[in-house]
LODREN-864932 format. One record per residue (C-alpha): x, y, z; residue number from 1. Coordinates in pm, 1 decimal, padded with zeros to 6 digits. Layout:
N
<<X; Y; Z>; NUM>
...
END
This chain:
232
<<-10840.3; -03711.1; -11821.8>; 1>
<<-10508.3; -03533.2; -11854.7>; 2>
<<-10483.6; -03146.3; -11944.4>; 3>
<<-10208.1; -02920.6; -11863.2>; 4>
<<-10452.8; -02634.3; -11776.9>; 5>
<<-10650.1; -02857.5; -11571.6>; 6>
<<-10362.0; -02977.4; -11371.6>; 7>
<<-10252.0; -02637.0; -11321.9>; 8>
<<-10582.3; -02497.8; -11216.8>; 9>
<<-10580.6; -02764.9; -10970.1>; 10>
<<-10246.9; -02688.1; -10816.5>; 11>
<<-10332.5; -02300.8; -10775.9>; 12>
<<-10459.3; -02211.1; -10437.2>; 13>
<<-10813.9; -02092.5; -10409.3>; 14>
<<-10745.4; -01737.0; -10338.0>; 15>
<<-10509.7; -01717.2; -10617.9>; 16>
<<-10754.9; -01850.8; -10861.6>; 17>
<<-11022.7; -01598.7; -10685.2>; 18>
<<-10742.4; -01286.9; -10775.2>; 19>
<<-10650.1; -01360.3; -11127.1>; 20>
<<-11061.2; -01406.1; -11140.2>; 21>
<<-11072.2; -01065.2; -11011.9>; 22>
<<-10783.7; -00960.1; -11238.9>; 23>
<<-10929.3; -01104.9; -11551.4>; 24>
<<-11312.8; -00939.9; -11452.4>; 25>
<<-11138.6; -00620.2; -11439.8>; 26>
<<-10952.2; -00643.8; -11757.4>; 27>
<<-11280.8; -00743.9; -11946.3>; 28>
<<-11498.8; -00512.2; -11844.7>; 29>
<<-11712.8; -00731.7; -11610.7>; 30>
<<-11876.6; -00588.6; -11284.6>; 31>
<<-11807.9; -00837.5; -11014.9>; 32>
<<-12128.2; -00929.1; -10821.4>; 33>
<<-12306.5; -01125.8; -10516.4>; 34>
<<-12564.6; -01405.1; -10572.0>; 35>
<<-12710.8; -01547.3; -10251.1>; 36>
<<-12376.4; -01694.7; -10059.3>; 37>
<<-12135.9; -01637.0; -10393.6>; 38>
<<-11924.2; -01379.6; -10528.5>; 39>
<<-11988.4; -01380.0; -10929.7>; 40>
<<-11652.9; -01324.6; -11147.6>; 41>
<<-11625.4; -01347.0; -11514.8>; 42>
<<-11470.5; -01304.5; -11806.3>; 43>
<<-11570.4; -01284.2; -12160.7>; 44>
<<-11412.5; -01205.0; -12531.3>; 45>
<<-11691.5; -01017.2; -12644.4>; 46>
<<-11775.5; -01261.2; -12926.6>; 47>
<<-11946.2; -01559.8; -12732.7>; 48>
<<-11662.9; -01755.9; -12534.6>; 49>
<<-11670.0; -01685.8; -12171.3>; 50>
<<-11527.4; -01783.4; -11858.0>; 51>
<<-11742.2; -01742.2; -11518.6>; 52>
<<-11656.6; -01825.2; -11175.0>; 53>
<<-11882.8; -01889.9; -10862.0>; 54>
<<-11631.4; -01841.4; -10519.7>; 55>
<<-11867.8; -01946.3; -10275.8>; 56>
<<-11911.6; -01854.3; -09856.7>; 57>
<<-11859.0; -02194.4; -09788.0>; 58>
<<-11500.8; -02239.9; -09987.3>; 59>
<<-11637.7; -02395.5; -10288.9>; 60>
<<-11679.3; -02288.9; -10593.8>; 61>
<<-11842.4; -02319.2; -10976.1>; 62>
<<-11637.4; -02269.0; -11256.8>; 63>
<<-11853.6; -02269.4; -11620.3>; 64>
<<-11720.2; -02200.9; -11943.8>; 65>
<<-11864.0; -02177.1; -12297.7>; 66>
<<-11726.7; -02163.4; -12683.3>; 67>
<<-11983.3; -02111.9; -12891.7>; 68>
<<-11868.3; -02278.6; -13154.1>; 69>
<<-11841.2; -02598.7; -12937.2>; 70>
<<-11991.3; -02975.9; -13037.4>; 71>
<<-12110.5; -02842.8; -12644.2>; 72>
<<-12287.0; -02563.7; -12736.5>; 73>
<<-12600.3; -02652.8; -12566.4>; 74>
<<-12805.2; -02332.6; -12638.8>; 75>
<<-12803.4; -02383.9; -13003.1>; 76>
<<-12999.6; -02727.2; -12927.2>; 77>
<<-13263.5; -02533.7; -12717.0>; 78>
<<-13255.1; -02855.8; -12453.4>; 79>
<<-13311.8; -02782.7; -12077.8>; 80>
<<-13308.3; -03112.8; -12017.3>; 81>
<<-12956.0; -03242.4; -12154.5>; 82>
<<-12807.8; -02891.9; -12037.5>; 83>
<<-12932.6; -02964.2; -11661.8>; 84>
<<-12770.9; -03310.9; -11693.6>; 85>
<<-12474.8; -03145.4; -11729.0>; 86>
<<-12456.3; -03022.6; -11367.6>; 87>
<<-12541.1; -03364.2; -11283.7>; 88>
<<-12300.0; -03457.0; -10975.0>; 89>
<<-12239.1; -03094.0; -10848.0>; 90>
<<-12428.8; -03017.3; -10504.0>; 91>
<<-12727.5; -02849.9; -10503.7>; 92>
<<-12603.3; -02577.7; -10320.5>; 93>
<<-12370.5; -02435.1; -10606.9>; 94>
<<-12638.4; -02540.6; -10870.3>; 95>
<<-12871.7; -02322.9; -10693.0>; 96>
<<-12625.0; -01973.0; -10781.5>; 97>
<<-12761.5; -02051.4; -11150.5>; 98>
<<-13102.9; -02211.4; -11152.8>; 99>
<<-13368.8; -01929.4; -11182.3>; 100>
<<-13137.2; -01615.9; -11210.9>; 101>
<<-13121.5; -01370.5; -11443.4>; 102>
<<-12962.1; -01386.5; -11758.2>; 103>
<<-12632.1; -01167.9; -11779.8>; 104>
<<-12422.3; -01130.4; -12067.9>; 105>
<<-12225.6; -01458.8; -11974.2>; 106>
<<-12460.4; -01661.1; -11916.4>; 107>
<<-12820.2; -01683.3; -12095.3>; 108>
<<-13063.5; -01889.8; -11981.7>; 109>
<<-13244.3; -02190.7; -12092.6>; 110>
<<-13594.8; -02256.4; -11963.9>; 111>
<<-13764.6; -02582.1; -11894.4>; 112>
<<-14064.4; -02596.1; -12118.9>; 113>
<<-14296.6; -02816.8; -11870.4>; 114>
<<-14207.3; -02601.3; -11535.3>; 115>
<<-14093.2; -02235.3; -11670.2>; 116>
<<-13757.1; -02321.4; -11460.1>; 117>
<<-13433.2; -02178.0; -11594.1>; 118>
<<-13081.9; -02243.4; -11574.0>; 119>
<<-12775.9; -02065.4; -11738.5>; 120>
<<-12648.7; -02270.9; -12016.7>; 121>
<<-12265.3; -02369.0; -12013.5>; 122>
<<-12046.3; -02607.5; -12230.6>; 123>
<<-11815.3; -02661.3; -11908.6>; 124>
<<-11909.2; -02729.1; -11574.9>; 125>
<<-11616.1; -02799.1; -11309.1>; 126>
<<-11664.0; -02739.8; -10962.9>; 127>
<<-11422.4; -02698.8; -10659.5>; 128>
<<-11520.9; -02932.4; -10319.5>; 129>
<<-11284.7; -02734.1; -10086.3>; 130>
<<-10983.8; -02943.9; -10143.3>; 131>
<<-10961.6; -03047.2; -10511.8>; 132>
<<-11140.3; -02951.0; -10844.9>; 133>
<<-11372.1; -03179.9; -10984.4>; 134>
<<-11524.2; -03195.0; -11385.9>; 135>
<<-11924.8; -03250.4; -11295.9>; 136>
<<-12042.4; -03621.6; -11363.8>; 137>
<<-12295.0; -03523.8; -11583.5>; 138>
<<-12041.2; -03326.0; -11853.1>; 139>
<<-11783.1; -03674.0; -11790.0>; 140>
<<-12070.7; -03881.0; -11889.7>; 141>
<<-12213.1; -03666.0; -12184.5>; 142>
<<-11802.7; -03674.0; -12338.0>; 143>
<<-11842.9; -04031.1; -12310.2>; 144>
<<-12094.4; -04114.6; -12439.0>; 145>
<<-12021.7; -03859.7; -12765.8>; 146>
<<-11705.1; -03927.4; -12753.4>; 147>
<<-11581.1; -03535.1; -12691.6>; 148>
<<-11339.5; -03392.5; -12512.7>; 149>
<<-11475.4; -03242.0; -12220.4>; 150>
<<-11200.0; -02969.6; -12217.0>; 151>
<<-11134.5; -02857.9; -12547.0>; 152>
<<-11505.8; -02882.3; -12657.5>; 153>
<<-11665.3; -02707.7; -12341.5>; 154>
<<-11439.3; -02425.8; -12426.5>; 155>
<<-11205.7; -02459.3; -12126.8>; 156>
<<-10857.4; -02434.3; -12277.2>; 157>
<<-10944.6; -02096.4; -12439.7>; 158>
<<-11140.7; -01940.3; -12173.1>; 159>
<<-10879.3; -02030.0; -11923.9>; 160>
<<-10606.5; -01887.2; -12153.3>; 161>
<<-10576.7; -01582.0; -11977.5>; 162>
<<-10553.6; -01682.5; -11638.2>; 163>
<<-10222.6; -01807.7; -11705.1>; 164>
<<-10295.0; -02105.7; -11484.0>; 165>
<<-09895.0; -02253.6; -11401.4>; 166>
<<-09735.6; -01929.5; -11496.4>; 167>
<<-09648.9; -01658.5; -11271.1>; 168>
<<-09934.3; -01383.3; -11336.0>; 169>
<<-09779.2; -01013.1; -11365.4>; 170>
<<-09874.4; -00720.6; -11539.5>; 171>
<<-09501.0; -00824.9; -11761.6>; 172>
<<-09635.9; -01193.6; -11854.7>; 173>
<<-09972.1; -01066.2; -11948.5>; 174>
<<-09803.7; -00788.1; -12179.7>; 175>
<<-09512.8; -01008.3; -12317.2>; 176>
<<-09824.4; -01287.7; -12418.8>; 177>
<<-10048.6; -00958.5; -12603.1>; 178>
<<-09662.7; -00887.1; -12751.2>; 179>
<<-09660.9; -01211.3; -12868.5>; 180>
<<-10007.6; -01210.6; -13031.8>; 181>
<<-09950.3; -00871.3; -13213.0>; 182>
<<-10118.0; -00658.4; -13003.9>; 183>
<<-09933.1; -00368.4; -12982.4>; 184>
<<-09804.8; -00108.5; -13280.8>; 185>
<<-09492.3; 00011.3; -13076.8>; 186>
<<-09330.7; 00006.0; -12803.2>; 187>
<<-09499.3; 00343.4; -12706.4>; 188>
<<-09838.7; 00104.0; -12721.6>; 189>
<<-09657.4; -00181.9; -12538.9>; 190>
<<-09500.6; 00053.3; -12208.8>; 191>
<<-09889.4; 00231.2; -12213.8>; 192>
<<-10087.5; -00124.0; -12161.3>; 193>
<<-09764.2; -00223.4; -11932.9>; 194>
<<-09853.6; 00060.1; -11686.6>; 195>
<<-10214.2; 00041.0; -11695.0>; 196>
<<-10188.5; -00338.7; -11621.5>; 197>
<<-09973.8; -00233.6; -11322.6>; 198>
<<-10286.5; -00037.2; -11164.3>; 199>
<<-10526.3; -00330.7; -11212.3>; 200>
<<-10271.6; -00560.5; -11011.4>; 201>
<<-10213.2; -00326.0; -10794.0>; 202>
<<-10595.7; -00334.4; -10693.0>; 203>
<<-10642.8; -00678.8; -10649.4>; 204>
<<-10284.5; -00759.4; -10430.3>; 205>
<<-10023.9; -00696.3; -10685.3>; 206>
<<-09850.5; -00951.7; -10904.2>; 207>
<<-09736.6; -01285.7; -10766.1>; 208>
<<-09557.2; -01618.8; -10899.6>; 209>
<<-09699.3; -01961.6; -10989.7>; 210>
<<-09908.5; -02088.7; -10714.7>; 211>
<<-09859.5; -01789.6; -10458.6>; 212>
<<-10024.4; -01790.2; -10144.7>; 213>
<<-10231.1; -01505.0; -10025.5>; 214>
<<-09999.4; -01164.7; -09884.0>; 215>
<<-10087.7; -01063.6; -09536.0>; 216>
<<-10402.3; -00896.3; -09584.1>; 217>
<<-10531.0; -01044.8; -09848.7>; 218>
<<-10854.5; -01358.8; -09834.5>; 219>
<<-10686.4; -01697.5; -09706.3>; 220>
<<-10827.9; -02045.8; -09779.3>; 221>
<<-11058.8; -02050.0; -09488.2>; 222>
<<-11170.8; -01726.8; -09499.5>; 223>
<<-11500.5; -01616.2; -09634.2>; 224>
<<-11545.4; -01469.0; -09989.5>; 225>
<<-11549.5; -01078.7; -09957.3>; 226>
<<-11889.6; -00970.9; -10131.0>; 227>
<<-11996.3; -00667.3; -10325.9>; 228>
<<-12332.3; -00503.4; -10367.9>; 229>
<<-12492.0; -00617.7; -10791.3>; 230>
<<-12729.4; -00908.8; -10903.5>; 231>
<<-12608.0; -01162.8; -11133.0>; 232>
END
């Protein structure tokens, strides 16, 4: 399976993924929170597509994204069953930060008829082993066997849009892509966004090029994900 997002994704460095994670939560309103060993950040567009990341204590991590206008749009089929296949191949450990949690905005949930379980419903599910990232057997088989594309119908090229995966992320690449898309009346509008972007970087270790490694002070590869107090 070859994707240039994908290969990007998988040459960023896990704390660089986890700050333009922070970045992007920031930008879209989303509070980041803790789920038993994981720190929960997402992003979403506010009309259904979203983006949500699982950085877990260990070094891991869940990534899960959703269009919901996807041929993957599990919810709309109301099946536990097929959507739980879907994690098929991802340890039990990250499967856990979504099986019988609350629904959030992100993620609703869909609930096993015969056992009242739950688990949050995603198009994508990719997950990171500590060295490399990996798409879950279960979504590889389902695209298969349907014959789908298990990144552009689980939503992942869009949701990952932002994250500028293979680009250098600053506050001047994310304004010069909004340019681009016609987001701004005037240059009045354009400097405005430019310096509020400036102060979300600034929070989260400033702006750094494709594939940076972490500034002193800032999480390394080993080191354990920093958590804040919420529920997810």
């Amino acid at each position: 399976m070859s994707n240039a997002t994908w290969d990007a994704l998988a040459a960023t460095p896990l704390p660089e993924v986890r700050r333009r994670a922070a970045v992007l939560d920031e930008l879209a309103g989303v509070e980041p929170v803790t789920v038993p060993g994981a720190l929960r950040s997402a992003w979403n567009d506010g009309g259904g597509q979203s983006a949500v990341w699982y950085f877990a204590e260990d070094g891991r991590a869940l990534l899960l994204t959703f269009d919901h206008e996807s041929e993957l749009n599990l919810y709309a089929e109301d099946d536990y069953a097929l959507q739980e296949s879907l994690y098929d191949g991802v340890p039990e450990a990250l499967v856990a930060l979504v099986r019988d949690r609350p629904e959030n905005y992100e993620s609703l949930n869909l609930t096993d008829p015969a056992t009242g379980r739950t688990i949050h419903y995603a198009g994508g599910v990719f997950w990171y082993d500590g060295t490399r990232w990996q798409v879950s057997d279960g979504l590889a088989e389902y695209c298969r066997r349907e014959d789908e594309d298990p990144f552009g119908e689980s939503g992942f090229d869009y949701c990952l849009t932002g994250y500028l995966f293979g680009r250098d992320f600053t506050p001047e690449t994310l304004v010069a892509t909004r340019e681009k898309d016609g987001q701004y009346q005037d240059e009045r509008e354009r400097e405005a966004d430019l310096l509020a972007l400036r102060e979300v970087f600034a929070r989260h270790g400033g702006a750094r090029g494709v594939n940076a490694s972490p500034a002193p002070g800032q999480v390394g590869e080993d080191d354990h994900v920093p958590l804040v107090s919420g529920t997810a």
